[in-house]
C-alpha positions in Angstrom: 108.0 103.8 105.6 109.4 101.0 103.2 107.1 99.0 101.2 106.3 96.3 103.7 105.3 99.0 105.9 102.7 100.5 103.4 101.3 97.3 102.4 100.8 96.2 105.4 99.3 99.9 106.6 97.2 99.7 103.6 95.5 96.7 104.6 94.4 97.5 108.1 92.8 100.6 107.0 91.3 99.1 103.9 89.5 95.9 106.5 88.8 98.6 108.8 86.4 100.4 105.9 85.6 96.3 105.0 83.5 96.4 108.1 81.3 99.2 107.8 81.2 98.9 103.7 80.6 95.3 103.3 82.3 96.0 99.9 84.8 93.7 98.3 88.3 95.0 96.9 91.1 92.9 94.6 94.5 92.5 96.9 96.6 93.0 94.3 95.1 96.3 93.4 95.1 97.0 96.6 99.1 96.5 96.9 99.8 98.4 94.0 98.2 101.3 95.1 99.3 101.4 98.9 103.3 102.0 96.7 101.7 104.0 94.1 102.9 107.3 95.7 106.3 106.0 96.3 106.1 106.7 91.9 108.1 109.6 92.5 111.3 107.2 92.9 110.9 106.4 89.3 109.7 109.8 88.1 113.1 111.8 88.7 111.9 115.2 88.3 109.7 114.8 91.1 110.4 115.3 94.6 110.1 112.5 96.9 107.2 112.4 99.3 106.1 115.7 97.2 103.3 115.9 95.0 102.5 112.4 94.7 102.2 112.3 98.6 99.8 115.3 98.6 96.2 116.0 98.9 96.1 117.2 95.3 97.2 113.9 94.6 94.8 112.0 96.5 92.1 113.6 94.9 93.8 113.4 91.3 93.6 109.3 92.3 89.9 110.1 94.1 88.8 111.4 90.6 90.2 108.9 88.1 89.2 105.9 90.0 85.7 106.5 91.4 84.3 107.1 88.2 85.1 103.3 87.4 83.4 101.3 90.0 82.5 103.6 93.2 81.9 100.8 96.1 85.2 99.0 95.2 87.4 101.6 93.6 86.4 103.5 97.5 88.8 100.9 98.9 91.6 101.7 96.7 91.2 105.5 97.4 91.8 104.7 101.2 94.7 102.6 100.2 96.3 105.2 98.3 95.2 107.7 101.3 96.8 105.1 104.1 100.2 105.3 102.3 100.3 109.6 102.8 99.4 108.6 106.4 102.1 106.3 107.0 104.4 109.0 105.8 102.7 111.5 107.8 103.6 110.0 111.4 107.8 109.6 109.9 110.6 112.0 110.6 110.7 113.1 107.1 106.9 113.7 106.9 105.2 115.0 103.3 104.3 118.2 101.7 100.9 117.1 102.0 100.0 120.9 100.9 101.8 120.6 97.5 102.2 122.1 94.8 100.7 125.0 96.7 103.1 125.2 99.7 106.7 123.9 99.8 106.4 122.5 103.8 106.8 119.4 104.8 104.5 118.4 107.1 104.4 115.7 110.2 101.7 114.3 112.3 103.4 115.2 115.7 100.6 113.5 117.6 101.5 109.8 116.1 105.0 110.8 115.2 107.1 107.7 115.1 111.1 108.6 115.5 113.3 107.4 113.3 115.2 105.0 115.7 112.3 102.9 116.4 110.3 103.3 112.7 111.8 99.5 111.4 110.6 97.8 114.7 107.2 99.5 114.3 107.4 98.0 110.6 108.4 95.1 111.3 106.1 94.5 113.8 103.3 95.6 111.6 104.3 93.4 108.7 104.0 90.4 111.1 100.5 91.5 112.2 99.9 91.3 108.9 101.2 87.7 108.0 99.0 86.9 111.2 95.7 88.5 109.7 96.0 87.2 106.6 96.4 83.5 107.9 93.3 84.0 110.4 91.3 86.1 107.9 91.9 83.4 105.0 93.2 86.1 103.2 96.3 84.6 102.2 94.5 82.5 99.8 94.4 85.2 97.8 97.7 86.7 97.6 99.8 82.8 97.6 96.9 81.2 95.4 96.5 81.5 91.9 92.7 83.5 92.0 91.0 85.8 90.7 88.3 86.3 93.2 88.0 89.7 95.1 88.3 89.6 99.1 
């Protein structure tokens, strides 16, 4: 997926966990790590949807952060998590295994082929233009604020 994809992934699955947590999460954070695992463009010695895109590093990311602040830094987890599912259900899929197995691996059952992926991007961006106008939400991305969700 591209970033618009991720972002827009991230924040379904992060209101989705909203409901049943009643916890409150920073957007920005929350767009900076639903492209965190995308890193591996700027680290070259890494392998693209490798090691950054596994389960090793989800609980690497698991670790670090929920010794911070565990209700909110939960939401960010699941952000970081909803980008390695995005990538799952793509042609290319992830060695979500790595570093201890070199296989990339795709979630056949969700599987989005390549031909339609933008479409099912784009269309998921615009859901999320939608939510934010009907949740309020864009006041917080378009609005100078420093108030959590």
């Amino acid at each position: 997926m591209y970033p618009l994809g991720h972002i827009s992934m991230a924040y379904f699955m992060v209101k989705l966990v909203q409901k049943f947590s009643k916890g409150k999460f920073n957007i920005y954070f929350m767009f900076i790590f639903s492209l965190l695992p995308d890193i591996d463009f700027i680290i070259s010695v890494v392998r693209h949807r490798g090691i950054t895109h596994s389960l090793f590093a989800l609980l690497f990311v698991s670790i670090i952060l929920l010794r911070f602040n565990y209700k909110e830094s939960f939401f960010y987890v699941v952000t970081y998590f909803s980008h390695i599912f995005a990538d799952l259900i793509t042609a290319n899929g992830v060695l979500l295994y790595a570093p201890l197995s070199t296989r990339f691996i795709i979630l056949r059952a969700l599987y989005i082929p390549s031909k339609y992926l933008f479409w099912v991007e784009v269309t998921l961006f615009l859901m999320f233009l939608i939510a934010l106008l009907f949740t309020g939400d864009y006041r917080k991305v378009w609005m100078d604020s420093e108030e959590f969700l």
